[in-house]
VORO-901203 format. One record per residue (C-alpha): chain; x, y, z. Coordinates in steps of 0.1 Angstrom, whole numbers, plus 5000, padded with zeros to 4 digits. Example, Ala and Ser with C-alpha at 12.3 -4.5 7.8 and 13.67 -1.06 7.14 Angstrom:
<nodes>
- A_5123_4955_5078 .
- A_5137_4989_5071 .
</nodes>
This chain:
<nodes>
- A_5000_5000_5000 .
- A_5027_5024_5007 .
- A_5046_5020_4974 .
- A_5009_5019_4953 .
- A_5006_5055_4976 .
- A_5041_5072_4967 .
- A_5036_5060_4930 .
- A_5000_5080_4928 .
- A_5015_5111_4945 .
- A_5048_5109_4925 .
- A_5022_5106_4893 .
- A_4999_5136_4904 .
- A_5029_5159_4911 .
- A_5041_5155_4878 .
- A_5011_5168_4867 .
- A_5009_5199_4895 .
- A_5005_5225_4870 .
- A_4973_5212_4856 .
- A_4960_5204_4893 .
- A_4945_5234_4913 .
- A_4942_5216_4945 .
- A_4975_5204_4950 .
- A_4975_5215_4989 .
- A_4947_5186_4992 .
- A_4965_5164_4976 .
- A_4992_5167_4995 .
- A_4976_5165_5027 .
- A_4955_5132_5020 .
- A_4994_5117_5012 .
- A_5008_5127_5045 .
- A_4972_5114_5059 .
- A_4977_5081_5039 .
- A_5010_5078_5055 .
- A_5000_5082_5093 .
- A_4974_5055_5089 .
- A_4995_5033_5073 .
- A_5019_5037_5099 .
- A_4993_5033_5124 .
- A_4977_5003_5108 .
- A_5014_4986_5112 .
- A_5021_4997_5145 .
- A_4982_4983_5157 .
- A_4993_4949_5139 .
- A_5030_4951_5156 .
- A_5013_4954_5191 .
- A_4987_4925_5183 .
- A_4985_4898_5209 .
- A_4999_4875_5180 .
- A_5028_4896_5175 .
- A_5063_4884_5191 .
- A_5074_4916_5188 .
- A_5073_4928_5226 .
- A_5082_4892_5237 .
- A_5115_4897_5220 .
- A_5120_4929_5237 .
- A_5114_4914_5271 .
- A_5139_4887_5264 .
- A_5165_4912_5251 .
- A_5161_4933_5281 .
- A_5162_4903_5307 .
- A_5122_4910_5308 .
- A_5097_4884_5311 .
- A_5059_4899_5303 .
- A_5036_4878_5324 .
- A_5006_4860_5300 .
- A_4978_4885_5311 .
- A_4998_4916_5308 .
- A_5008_4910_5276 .
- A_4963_4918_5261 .
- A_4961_4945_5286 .
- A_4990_4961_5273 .
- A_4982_4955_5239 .
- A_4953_4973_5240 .
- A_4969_5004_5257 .
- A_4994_5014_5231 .
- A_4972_5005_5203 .
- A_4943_5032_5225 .
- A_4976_5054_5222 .
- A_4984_5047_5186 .
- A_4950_5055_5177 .
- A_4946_5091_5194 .
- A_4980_5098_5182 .
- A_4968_5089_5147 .
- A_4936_5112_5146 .
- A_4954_5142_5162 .
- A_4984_5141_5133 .
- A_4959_5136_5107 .
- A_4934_5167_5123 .
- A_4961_5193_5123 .
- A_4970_5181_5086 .
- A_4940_5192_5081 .
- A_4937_5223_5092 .
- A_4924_5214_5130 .
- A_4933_5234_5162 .
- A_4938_5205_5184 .
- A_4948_5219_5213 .
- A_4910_5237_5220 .
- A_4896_5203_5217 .
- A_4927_5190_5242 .
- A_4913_5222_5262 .
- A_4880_5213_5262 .
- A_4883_5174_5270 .
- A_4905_5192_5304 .
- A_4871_5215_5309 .
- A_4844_5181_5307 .
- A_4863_5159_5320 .
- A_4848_5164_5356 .
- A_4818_5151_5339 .
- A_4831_5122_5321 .
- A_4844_5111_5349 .
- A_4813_5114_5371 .
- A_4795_5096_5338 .
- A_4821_5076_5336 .
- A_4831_5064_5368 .
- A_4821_5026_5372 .
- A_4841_5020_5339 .
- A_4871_5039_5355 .
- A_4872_5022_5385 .
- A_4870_4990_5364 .
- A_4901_5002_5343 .
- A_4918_5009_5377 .
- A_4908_4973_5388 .
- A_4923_4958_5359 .
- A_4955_4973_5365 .
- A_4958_4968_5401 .
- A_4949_4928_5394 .
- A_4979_4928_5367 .
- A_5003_4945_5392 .
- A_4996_4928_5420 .
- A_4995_4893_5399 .
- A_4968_4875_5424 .
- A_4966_4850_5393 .
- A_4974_4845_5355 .
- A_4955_4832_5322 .
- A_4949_4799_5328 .
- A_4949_4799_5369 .
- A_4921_4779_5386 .
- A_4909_4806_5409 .
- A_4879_4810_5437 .
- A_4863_4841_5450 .
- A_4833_4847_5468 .
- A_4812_4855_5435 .
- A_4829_4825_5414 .
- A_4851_4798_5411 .
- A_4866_4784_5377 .
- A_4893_4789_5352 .
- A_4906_4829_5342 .
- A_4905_4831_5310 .
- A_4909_4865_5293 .
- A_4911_4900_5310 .
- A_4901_4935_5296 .
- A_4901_4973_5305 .
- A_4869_4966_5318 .
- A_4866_4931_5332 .
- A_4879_4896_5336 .
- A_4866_4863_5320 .
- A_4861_4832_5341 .
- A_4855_4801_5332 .
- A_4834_4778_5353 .
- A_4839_4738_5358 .
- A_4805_4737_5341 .
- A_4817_4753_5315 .
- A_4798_4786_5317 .
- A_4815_4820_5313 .
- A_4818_4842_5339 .
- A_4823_4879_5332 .
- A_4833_4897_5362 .
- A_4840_4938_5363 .
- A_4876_4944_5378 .
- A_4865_4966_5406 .
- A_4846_4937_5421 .
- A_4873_4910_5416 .
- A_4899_4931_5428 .
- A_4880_4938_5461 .
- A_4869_4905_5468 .
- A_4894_4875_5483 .
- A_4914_4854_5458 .
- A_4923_4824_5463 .
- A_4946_4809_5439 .
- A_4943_4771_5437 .
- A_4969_4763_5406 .
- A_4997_4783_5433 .
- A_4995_4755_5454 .
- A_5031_4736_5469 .
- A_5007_4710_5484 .
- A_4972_4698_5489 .
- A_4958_4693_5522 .
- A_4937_4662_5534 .
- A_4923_4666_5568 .
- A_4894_4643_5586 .
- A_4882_4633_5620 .
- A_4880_4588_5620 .
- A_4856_4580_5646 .
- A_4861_4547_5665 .
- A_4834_4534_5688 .
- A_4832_4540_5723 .
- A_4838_4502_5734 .
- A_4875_4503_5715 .
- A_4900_4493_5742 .
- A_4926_4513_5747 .
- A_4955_4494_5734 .
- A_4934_4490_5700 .
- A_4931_4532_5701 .
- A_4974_4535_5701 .
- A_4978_4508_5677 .
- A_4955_4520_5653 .
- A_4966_4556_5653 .
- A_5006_4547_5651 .
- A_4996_4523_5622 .
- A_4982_4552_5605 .
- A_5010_4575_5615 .
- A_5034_4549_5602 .
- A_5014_4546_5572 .
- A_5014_4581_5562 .
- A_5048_4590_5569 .
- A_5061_4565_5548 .
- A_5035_4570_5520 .
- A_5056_4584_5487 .
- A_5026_4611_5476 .
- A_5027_4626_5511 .
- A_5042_4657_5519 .
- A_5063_4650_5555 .
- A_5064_4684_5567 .
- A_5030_4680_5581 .
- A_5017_4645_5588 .
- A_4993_4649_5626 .
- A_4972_4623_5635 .
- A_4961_4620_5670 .
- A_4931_4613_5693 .
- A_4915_4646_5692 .
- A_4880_4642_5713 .
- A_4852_4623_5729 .
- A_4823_4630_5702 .
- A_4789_4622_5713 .
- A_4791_4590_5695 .
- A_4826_4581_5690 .
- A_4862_4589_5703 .
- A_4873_4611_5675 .
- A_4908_4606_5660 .
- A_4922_4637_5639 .
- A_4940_4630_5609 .
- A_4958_4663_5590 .
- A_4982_4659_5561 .
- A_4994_4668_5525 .
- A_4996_4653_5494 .
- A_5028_4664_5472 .
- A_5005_4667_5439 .
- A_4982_4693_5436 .
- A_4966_4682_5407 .
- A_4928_4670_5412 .
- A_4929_4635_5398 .
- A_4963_4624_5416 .
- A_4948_4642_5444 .
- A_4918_4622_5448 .
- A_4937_4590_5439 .
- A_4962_4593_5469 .
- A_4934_4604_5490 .
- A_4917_4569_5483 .
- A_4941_4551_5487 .
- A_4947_4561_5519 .
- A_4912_4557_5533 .
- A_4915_4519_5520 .
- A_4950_4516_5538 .
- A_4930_4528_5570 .
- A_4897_4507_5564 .
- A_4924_4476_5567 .
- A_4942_4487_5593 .
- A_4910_4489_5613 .
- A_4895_4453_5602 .
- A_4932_4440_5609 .
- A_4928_4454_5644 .
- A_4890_4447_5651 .
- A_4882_4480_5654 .
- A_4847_4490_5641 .
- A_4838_4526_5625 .
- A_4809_4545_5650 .
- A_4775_4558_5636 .
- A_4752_4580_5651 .
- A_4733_4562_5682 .
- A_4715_4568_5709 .
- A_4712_4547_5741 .
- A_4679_4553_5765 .
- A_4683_4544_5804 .
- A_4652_4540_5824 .
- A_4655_4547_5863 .
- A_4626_4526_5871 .
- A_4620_4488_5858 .
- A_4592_4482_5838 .
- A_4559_4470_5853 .
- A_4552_4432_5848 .
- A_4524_4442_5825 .
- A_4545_4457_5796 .
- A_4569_4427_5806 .
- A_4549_4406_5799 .
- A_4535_4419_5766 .
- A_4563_4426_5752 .
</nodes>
């Protein structure tokens, strides 16, 4: 496009003397130019474009995966205003009233405009504060799922059940994140409750079986492996079991998970230790009469 433009204005100029509007001419060139500059510049600062990647890597820089659309879009805003301000005063424009005059309404745009601000000024305090990137499996009061794209104005979510989730930055970044794909390890914790007529040798045997069992488990984390009797429930003698699995990953979570449960199950049959339920015992202070005795 820019050599079809310098060939047309190169052929008109030959031809000045028989044009009378030259100055136009000249002007829609240099306007030509600036968009075609801008047009490259907009397709340089694409999301696609490796171009700022390659800077970040020249300069020891590493952009992080969701500031990389935000910032994107920022320059090519700037590119943009830049463009239609060159081309105006081309044309003859006074740009600097209508500078002057944005100055004298913007207390009104931004009274207009000020859920959409404080959106914009979300956004940027998510990407500098990093709470999570593109792809993170995050939970918040309002919604729990996958991010998966995040604007001037708002943040995309994708749920487990596949819905998606826009969210305005100002909420997001007032509410609690938590950030479940940051995870070093996953935690397990449960209460085992053994009846109320397990003897008391069974009770230590069975919790150092488990203690033994978990500590030498190869998909759980040792820094924190507790399991002790904790309390007398109202229908069982609670044991306390509190411990991480190395993987944080759902499936292999799960998987570990079960596999310990099993382990346990045996180590209680092995020990002839039963599991309590909910129960209730009744005790009468006074013996039946004879008559109910006997009819029952």
């Amino acid at each position: 496009m820019l050599i079809i433009l310098i060939g047309i204005y190169y052929s008109l100029s030959v031809i000045q003397s028989e044009i009378d509007s030259y100055s136009w001419i000249r002007s829609g060139f240099r306007s030509a130019i600036v968009l075609l500059l801008a047009w490259g510049l907009i397709r340089l600062t694409g999301v696609s474009s490796h171009w700022i990647e390659s800077i970040g890597k020249k300069f020891s820089f590493e952009f992080d995966r969701i500031l990389l659309p935000f910032l994107s879009k920022m320059i090519r805003a700037v590119i943009l205003v830049l463009c239609f301000t060159v081309i105006a005063q081309e044309w003859g424009y006074e740009v600097t009233g209508f500078i002057a005059g944005l100055g004298l309404g913007g207390l009104a745009f931004a009274l207009a405009a000020k859920d959409a601000i404080s959106n914009i000024f979300g956004g940027i305090i998510i990407i500098t504060e990093k709470p999570f990137s593109l792809d993170d499996w995050i939970e918040t009061p309002s919604v729990e799922g996958t991010v998966e794209s995040i604007s001037f104005r708002s943040t995309r979510i994708r749920t487990f059940a596949q819905a998606l989730v826009t969210m305005p930055n100002s909420t997001l970044a007032n509410e609690p994140i938590t950030n479940w794909s940051r995870m070093g390890k996953r935690r397990i914790t449960f209460h085992l409750g053994l009846t109320y007529s397990t003897k008391l040798e069974q009770i230590e045997t069975v919790i150092d079986e488990i203690r033994q069992l978990l500590t030498h488990h190869p998909e759980i984390d040792q820094e924190t492996v507790f399991v002790h009797l904790d309390r007398f429930g109202m229908n069982s003698l609670d044991i306390f079991l509190y411990f991480f699995t190395s993987s944080t990953q759902w499936s292999d979570w799960l998987k570990t998970k079960e596999a310990c449960m099993l382990s346990i199950l045996e180590i209680l049959e092995r020990n002839h230790v039963s599991i309590a339920f909910p129960s209730t015992s009744l005790y009468f202070e006074s013996a039946f009469p004879d008559s109910i005795n006997k009819s029952t």
